[in-house]
N, C-alpha and C positions, 0 to 999 in steps of 0.2 A: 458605565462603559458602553459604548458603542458597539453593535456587531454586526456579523453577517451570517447568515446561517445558508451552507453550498451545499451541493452534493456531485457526487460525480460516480450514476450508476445506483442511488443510495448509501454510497460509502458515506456519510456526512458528518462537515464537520463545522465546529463554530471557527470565522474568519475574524481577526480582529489587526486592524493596523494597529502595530507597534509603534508606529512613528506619530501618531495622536494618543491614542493612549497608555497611560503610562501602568506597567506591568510589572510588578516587584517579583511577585511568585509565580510563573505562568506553570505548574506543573500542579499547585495546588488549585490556579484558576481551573486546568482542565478537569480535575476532580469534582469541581462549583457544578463548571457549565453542562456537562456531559450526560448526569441522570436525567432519564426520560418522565422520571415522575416529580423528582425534586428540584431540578435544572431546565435548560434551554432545552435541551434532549441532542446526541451527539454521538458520534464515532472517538470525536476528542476535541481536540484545540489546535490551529492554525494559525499561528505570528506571520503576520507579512510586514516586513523592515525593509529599511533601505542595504544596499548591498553591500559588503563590507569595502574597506578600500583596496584598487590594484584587482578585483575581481573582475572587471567589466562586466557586471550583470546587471538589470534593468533590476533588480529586486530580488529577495531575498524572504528564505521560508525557514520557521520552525515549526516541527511539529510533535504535539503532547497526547501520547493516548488519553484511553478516558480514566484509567489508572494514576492517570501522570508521569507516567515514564517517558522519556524522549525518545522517538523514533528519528533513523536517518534520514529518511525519505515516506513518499507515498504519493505512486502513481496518478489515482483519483484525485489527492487534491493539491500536487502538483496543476492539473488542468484547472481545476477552477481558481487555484493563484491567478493563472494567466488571463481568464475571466474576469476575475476581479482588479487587475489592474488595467487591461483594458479598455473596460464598458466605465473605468471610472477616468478615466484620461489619465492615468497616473502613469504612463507607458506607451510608446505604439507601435517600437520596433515586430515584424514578422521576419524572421523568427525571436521571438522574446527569450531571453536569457535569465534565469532564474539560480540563484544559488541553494544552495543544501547541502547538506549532513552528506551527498556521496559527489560534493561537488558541483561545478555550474553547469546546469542542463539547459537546450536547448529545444523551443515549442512552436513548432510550425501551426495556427491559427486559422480559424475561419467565421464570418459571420452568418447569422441567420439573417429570415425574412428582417425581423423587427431590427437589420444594425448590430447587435447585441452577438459577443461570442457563445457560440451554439458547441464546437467541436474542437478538439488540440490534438495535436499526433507531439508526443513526448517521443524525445529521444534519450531512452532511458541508461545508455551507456554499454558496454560488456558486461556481462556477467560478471562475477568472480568465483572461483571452481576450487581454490585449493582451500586445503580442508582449515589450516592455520587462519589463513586471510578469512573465511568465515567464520572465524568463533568457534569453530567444531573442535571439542574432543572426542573423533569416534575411535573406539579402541580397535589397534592392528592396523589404522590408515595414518599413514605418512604425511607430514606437516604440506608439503605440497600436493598431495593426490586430489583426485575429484571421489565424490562419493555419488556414485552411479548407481539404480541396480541393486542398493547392497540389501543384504539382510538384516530384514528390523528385529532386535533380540527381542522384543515382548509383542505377545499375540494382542493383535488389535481385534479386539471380539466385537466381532460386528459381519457374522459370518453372510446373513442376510446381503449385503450389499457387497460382498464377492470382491473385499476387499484385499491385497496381493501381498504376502509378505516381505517386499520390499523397497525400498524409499530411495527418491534420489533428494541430495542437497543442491540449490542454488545459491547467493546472493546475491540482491540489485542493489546493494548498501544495507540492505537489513534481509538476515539470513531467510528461507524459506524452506521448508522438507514437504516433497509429493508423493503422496501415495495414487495409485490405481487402484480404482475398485470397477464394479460392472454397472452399481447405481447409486452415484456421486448421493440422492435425495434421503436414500436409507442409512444415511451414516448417522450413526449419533453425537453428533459435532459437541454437543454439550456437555457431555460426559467425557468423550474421548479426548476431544481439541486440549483442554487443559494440562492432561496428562502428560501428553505428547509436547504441550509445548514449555513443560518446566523438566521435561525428562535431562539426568545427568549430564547425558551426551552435550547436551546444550547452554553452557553457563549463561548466558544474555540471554536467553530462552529464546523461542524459535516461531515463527507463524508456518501455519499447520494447512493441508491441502489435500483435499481427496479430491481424484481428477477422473471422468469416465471419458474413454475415448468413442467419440459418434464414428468420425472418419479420420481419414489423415489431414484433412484442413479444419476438422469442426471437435471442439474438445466440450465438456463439462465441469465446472467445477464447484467446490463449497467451501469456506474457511471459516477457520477460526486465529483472530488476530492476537498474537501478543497485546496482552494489552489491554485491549479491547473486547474479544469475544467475538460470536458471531457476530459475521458483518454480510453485509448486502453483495461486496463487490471488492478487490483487493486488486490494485494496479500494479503493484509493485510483483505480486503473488501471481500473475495471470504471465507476467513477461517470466518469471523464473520457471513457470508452467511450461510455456512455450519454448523455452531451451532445455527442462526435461525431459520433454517429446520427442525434438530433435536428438540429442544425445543417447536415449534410451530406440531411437527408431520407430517412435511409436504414431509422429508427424511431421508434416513438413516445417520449412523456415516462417511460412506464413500459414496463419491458421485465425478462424474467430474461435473466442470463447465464450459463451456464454455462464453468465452469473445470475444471480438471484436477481439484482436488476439491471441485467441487460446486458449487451453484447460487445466486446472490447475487439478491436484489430490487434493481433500481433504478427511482428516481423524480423526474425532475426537473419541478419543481412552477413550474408556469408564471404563477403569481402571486406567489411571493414568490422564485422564482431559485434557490433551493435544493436540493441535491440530499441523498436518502435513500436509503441502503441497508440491508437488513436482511437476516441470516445468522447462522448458529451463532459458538457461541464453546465453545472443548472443552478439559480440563483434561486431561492424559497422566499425570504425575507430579509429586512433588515431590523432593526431592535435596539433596545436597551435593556441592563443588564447591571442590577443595585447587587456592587461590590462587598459589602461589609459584611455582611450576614453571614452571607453564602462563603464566601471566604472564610468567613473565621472556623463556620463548620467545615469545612475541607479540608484545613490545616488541622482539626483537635485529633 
């Protein structure tokens, strides 16, 4: 199998055309590719196919954590789709049109020195806020309410990093809960992340975010991904950040965040609802990738 190995921020993931290679189990594939010591090494897996029909998209994304669970979306490698179809001539619409799991989104583009896509501003959609429409069972909130603000029933002991006892919910197609702390670095994401993100309240279970506020344009933050585990960088988690901020008062509609690796534009645009983020998309290498083995151990 053919591949590509992207990153966007170090969120990385393995890229594989669907449309040459042929893919039976892409969820145990992601299980294959994804270990850093036994595998490719990965955040997960990334199908790019052609677009279904009547969608008018230039192309089409799935994506597999390193779990193998499907996720709807993902900001970071959202951008390097558009990368990889680009610099490979497979595309050349500006703005490129991409489908997914919340729909077909839309990527304003730009090249570097060497020609080659360097930056994408995603336009990542509205939020969604009612508690139904994100998967949330939180007890006492109403199937359309927003969960703002609320209070989290269990002490997130991590007193060290002044973390606030309560959490807002987003989703950008795949749920997101932010907590405020005073230092996003002292959290213990490895222990806590998990917790929080198979907790009750959550049946499809949740990606997890502790956010420290620098200014009202400048945020911090740290995840842990469904899924996945700690990660470098979460796009889809930094735009749901950025309409926590607003809604909670905490920042404005445009704000950068910075991640583990590196610094994302967000923009939530107060007349049409939508939120914008714009970051690198970065190619590592290309590969092959003997199916049989690895596969079988994924699947037993």
């Amino acid at each position: 199998m053919r591949f590509a190995k992207m990153h966007g921020l170090g969120n990385d993931y393995i890229y594989v055309d669907g449309a040459s290679e042929r893919i039976d189990d892409p969820a145990a594939l992601a299980r294959a590719v994804s270990p850093r010591h036994t595998g490719i090494g990965a955040d997960g897996l990334i199908l790019i196919l052609p677009a279904s029909a009547g969608t008018h998209a230039d192309g089409r994304m799935r994506i597999f954590n390193a779990d193998g669970s499907e996720a709807q979306m993902c900001g970071n490698g959202i951008r390097c789709v558009t990368k990889y179809l680009i610099d490979r001539g497979m595309a050349s619409a500006n703005p490129l049109r991409v489908e997914t799991g919340r729909g077909v989104l839309a990527m304003q583009w730009w090249r570097g020195d060497d020609g080659l896509v360097r930056e994408v501003e995603v336009d990542m959609g509205s939020p969604i806020l009612g508690a139904e429409a994100m998967g949330v069972r939180w007890p006492g909130c109403a199937v359309h309410e927003q969960i703002v603000a609320r209070a989290w029933p269990d002490k997130v002991d991590c007193a060290q990093a002044g973390v606030e006892g309560t959490a807002t919910v987003v989703s950008m197609g795949n749920p997101h809960i932010i907590f405020w702390c005073d230092d996003a670095e002292l959290v213990p994401l490895e222990r806590i992340g998990p917790l929080i993100e198979r907790h009750p309240y959550f049946p499809e279970r949740i990606n997890v975010h502790f956010v420290e506020r620098i200014s009202t344009t400048e945020l911090r933050m740290r995840t842990w991904e469904r899924g996945s585990g700690v990660t470098l960088a979460c796009g889809t988690g930094a735009s749901a950040v950025c309409v926590a901020g607003v809604l909670e008062g905490r920042c404005e509609r445009a704000v950068t965040i910075h991640l583990p690796g590196g610094d994302l534009a967000l923009r939530w645009d107060a007349q049409d609802g939508r939120v914008r983020m714009r970051g690198p998309a970065t190619h590592v290498f290309d590969g092959e990738f003997t199916l049989e083995e690895s596969m079988h151990n994924a699947t037993r």
